[in-house]
N, C-alpha and C positions, 0 to 999 in steps of 0.2 A: 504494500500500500504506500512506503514512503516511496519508491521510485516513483508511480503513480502520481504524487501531490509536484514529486520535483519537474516530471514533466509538464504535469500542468500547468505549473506554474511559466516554466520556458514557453508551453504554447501561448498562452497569455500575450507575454512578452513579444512574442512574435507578434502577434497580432496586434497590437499599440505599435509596432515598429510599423508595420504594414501598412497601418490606416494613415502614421504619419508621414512616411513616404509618397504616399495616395494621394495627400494634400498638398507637396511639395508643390513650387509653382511651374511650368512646362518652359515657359519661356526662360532661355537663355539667362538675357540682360536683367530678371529677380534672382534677388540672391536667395540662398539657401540657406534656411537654419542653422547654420554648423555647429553651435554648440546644444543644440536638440541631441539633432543626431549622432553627435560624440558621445553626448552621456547616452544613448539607445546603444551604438555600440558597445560599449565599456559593458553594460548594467548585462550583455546576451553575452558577450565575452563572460566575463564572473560567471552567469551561470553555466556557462559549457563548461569552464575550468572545474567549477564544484563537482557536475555530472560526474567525469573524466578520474577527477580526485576518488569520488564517492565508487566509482567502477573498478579505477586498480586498487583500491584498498578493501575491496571485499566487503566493507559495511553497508551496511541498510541505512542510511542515512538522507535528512532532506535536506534541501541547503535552501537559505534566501540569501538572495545579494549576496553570494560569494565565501557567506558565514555558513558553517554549516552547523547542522544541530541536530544532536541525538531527539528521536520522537518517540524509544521503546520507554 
C-alpha cells in the first residue's frame, strides 16, 4: 500500500506539471514561467530520487518531497 500512496502521489504531480505546461503561452516573444517550472522540476526530480532510494533499499517506505517516512 505505501508504494501505492508514493505513486500516487508522483501521478498527482505529474499532472499539476501537465496542466501547467498546458497553460504555458504558445507564442515565442511571452516568456515562460521559469521559476514555476524549476520548482515543478526539482519537487518530480525529489520524488523519482525517493522512489529509486525506496526501490534499492528494499523498504516499504512512502516519501513526500524527497523526505521519506516510515508508514508501518
Amino acid at each position: 500500500m505505501n508504494v501505492t500512496i508514493a505513486f500516487s502521489q508522483l501521478a498527482i504531480h505529474l499532472i499539476h506539471f501537465a496542466s501547467f505546461m498546458d497553460h504555458q503561452p504558445t507564442n515565442p516573444a511571452e516568456p515562460i514561467d521559469e521559476k514555476r517550472l524549476r520548482a515543478y522540476v526539482a519537487l518530480i526530480d525529489k520524488l523519482l530520487l525517493g522512489a529509486r532510494e525506496n526501490a534499492n533499499s528494499g523498504r516499504m517506505n512512502s516519501w513526500n518531497f524527497g523526505i521519506r517516512q516510515d508508514l508501518d
